[in-house]
Every structure is written in C-alpha cells, then in structure tokens.
N, C-alpha and C positions, 0 to 999 in steps of 0.2 A: 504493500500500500504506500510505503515510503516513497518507494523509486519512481511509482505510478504518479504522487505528486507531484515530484520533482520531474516529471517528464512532462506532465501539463504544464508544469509551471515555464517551463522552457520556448512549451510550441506557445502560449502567450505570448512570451515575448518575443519572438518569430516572427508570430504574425502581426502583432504592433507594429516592429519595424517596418514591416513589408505593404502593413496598410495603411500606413501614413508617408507618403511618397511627398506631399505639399507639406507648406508651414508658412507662416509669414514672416514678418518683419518682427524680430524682436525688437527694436526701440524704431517706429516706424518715424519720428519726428529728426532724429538722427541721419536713417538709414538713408528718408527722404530728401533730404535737406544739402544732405554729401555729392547725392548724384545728381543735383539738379540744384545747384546755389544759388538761383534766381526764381525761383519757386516762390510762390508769395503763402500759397496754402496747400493743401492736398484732399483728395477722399479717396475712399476703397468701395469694392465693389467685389461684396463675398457673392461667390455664385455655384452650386452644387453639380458638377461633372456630373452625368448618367450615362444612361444606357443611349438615351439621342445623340448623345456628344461624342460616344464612342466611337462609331462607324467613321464619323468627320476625323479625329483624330488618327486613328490605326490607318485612313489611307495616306495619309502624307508620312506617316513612318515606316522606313524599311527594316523594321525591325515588330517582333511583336508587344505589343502593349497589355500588359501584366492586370488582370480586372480589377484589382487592388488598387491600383493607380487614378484610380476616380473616386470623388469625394468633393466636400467642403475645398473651397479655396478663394482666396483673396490677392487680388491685382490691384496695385496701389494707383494713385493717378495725379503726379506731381501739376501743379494748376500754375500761370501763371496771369494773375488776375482771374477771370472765367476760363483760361483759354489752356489746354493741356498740354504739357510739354512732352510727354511720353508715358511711362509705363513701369514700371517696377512689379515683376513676377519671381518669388522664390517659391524652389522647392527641395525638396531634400532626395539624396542621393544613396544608397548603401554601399560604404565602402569600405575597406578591409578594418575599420577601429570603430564600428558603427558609421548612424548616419552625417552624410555631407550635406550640409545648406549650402545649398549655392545661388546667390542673388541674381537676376537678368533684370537688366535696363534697357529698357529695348526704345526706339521712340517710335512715333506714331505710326509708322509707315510701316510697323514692326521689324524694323534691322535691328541687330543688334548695337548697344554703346556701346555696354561697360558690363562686365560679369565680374565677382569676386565673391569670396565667402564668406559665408557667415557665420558657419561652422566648420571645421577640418582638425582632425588631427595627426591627417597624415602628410607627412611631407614630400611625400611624392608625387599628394593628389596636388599640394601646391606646386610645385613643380612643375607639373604638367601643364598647372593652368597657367604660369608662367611661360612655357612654350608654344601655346596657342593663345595668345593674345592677340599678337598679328593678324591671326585671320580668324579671331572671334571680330574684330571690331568693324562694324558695317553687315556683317553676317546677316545673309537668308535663311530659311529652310531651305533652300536650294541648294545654297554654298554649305552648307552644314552637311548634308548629304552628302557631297563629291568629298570635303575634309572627312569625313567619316569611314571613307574607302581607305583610307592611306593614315589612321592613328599609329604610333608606335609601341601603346602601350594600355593596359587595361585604365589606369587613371585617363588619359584621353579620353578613351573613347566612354568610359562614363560622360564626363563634360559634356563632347559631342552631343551626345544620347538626352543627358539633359534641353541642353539648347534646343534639341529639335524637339523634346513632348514639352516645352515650355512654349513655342513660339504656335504647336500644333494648336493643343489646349486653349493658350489666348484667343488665338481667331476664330476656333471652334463656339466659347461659351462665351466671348466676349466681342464677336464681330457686330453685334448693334450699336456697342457701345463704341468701338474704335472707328468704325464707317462717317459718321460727321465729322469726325475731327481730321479723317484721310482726307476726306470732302474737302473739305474746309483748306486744309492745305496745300491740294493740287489749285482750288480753284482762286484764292490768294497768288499764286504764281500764273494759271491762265491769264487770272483777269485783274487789270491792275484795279479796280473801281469795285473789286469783291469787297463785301462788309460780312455778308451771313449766308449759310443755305440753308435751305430749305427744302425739307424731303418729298419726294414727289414719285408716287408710284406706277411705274413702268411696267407693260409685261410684254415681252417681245414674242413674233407668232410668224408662222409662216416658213419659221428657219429650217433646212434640211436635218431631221434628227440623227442622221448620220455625223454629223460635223463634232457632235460631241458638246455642243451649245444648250446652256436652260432657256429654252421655250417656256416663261414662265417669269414670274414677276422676280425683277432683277433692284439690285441697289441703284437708286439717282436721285440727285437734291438740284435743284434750282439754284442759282447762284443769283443773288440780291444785291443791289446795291445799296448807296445809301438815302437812297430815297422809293425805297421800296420798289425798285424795277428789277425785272428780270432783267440779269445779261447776258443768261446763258445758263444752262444746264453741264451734269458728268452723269456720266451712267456707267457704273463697276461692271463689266465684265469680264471674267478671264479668258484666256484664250487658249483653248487645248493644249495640254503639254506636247502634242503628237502630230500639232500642225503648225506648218511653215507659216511664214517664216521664223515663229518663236518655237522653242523647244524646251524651254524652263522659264523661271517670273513669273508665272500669273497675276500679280496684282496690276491690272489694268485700268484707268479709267480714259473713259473715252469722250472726250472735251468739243461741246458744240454749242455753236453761237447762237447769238440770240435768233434768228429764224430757225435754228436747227439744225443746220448744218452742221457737216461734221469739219472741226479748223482742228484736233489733234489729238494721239494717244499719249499718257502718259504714265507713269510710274505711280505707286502710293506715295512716293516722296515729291510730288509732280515734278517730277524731273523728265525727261524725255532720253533716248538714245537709239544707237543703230538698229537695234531691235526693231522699235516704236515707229522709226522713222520707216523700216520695211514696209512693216503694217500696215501705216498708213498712206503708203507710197501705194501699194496693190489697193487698199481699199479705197482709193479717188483715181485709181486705174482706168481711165473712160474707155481704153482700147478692150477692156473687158469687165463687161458692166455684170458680166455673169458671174463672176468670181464672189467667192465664199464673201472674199473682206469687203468687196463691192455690196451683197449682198446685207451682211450685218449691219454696216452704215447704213444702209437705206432702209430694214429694219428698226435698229432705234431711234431714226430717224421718227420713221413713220410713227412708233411708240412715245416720244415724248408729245408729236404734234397731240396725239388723240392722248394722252396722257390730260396734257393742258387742256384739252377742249373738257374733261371730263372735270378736271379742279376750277373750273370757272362758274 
C-alpha cells in the first residue's frame, strides 16, 4: 500500500507538469514594462484553448500537439495610450530540471521581438537561447519551421517548438482580438489620412473551391478618416501555401481604394515585398483576366461593393 502511494503520488506530479504547459507573467507590471518602455498601461486577455482551437493549432505544427497543452491562458497587451504595441505570451517548457518559462514578445503582426526566460535552470537551455537569438528576432511560424529542421540540440529545439505553439495558439484563440490592431496598422501605412477602422463584413462567393480559398465570410474593416469618411477598405486573406507565386506568409491583407479597387497587397506589418508585388502584378494582369489572382481581386472587389450597399 506504501509503494502504491508513493507511485500515485509520483504520476500526480507527472501529470501536473505535463498539464500545465502555459503560465503567465509573474510580476506582469515589471515583465510588461521591460519589453515595451513606452507603454503607458497594459490588459490581459485570459482565454481557455479547447477542442475548437485545437485543429487550428496542430495544423501549423509539424510536430504533434500533446492534448494537455490546452487550457486556461493569458496574453498580455502592452497599450500605448489606446493603441497596442504588441503582445507578450508565456509558456512553460519541460526541461531536463523541471519546467522552463519562456516569455515571447511578439508585436502585432505576430513576429517575433524578444524571447527570454522567466524560469530556467538549466544552463544549457540558456545557452541555446543564446544561440538562437539571431534568428529568433523578427521570427514567423514560417521561419521557425525551416530553423526547426537544422537545431543542434534538444535545448533548441524545445525553444523552437515553443515559439511555434506560442505564435500557433495566439492567432488561433486570439485572432479577433489581434485583427484590428493588424488592420489598423497596415492601413496607417496605406493611407496617410487613416484615423480608425472599422469592421465591415465581407463574404466572398463564386471562387473556384479548388484554389484552396474560404468562400465564406472573411476579415475587412473600412479604413476612416478623420472626418468620418471612408478611404478605403483591407480584406485579410491568405493565400494558399501551394500556390504561386507565394509558397509560405500567409498573413495577407489586401489594400483597396476608396471605389474598390484593388491599389495593393501587403504584409501584417503593412509592409509590402517581392512576394506581394508578384501577386499583385498577376492579379491587375489585364492580359489575363482569367487568372486565379485576377479572379480574387474582382471577387473582393465585388464583396466589399455589396458588402457596403448592405451596411448602408
């Protein structure tokens, strides 16, 4: 009966470990304030991982995700004035001395800033993350996956492994709440006369379902001035990992004027690049109006006009 205790007693703590995978910020006014020293305030946003979250999560992992790993969890949201500066997600880690905290900073666009720990007492795992700094900083899910092919060592690729269910997880349970502030920020660099947007429900119809495109109400806000006019709309869509000419980034918004027209694609950072500019070079391709990305343009086109006729 003795040993029988003492062997429950054991897989308790087992499974403690293993099913508390999150944690927060132990001193959040500290934690917050370090990686973001122009922050005027902050809030958190506890929100409970399930069984709906899971699918969304496990597919951007190349790896499997452990059912334990969902739960209670809190994503900080450094504010500067109203306005959000990024994001601070910790979670904990199992590593050879017990568990690892490891903070992510991530900003809005969800790249990585800044990662360090919170807890460690292995010096190895410091190390490691020492040697993956460089190409933590700026870090995708994307870039995290290809660095994930080539770690040197089990501390890496924990790290790794963290970064990508921490960045999965955010956009999974907390993509409502980061989409205005993406918004907000691409359309701040569209348009110089941006003030606010405002969310505007889109559903685009007609698309080939082969293409791999949701047929189906998609993210778009209205871009406001400051005198309450529209300038222009963004409509988030990704773009198939599988089709040309991108093959990784997904986070796409898709930038058009105020009649609708499509003027640009750009990044969650609104930044634009070779990529973008593909894209958008085939889909204002008049030599072929048949083309997918011809096609999609003149779908959300046609989605925000009836969109607005239906918000009026």
């Amino acid at each position: 009966m003795r040993y029988l205790t003492i062997l429950c007693a054991l897989v308790l703590i087992s499974s403690s470990a293993v099913a508390q995978p999150y944690c927060g910020l132990r001193d959040p006014v500290q934690g917050i304030f370090k990686a973001f020293p122009e922050a005027t305030s902050y809030r958190s946003i506890t929100r409970t991982l399930g069984p709906e979250h899971r699918s969304a999560i496990a597919a951007e992992l190349p790896f499997t995700l452990h059912f334990n790993e969902l739960g209670r969890h809190t994503v900080y949201l450094p504010l500067q004035g109203d306005r959000p500066m990024g994001l601070i997600h910790v979670r904990s880690e199992q590593g050879r001395y017990g568990l690892v905290e490891i903070g992510w900073v991530l900003g809005v666009d969800l790249h990585v800033k800044d990662v360090w720990f919170q807890r460690c007492r292995d010096t190895r795992a410091r190390t490691a993350l020492e040697q993956l700094q460089p190409v933590l900083q700026g870090a995708t899910i994307q870039t995290l996956k290809r660095h994930l092919q080539g770690v040197e060592s089990p501390e890496q690729e924990m790290i790794i492994r963290s970064g990508l269910k921490t960045l999965a997880a955010t956009w999974a349970a907390w993509r409502e709440d980061v989409l205005p502030h993406q918004a907000m920020q691409v359309a701040a660099i569209a348009f110089e006369s941006a003030q606010r947007v405002m969310p505007l429900e889109v559903e685009l119809k007609g698309l080939n379902p082969e293409w791999g495109l949701p047929e189906e109400t998609v993210a778009a806000f209205d871009v406001i001035d400051s005198r309450g006019a529209i300038v222009g709309t963004l409509v988030r869509l990704d773009w198939p990992r599988d089709a040309p000419p991108l093959a990784h980034e997904l986070d796409l918004w898709w930038v058009l004027g105020r009649r609708g027209t499509l003027e640009s694609i750009r990044r969650a950072n609104g930044l634009t690049d070779d990529t973008c500019s593909a894209l958008m070079k085939s889909a204002m391709n008049g030599a072929h109006p048949s083309s997918r990305e011809a096609a999609v343009a003149q779908a959300i086109s046609e989605a925000v006009g009836l969109a607005r006729e239906a918000a009026r």
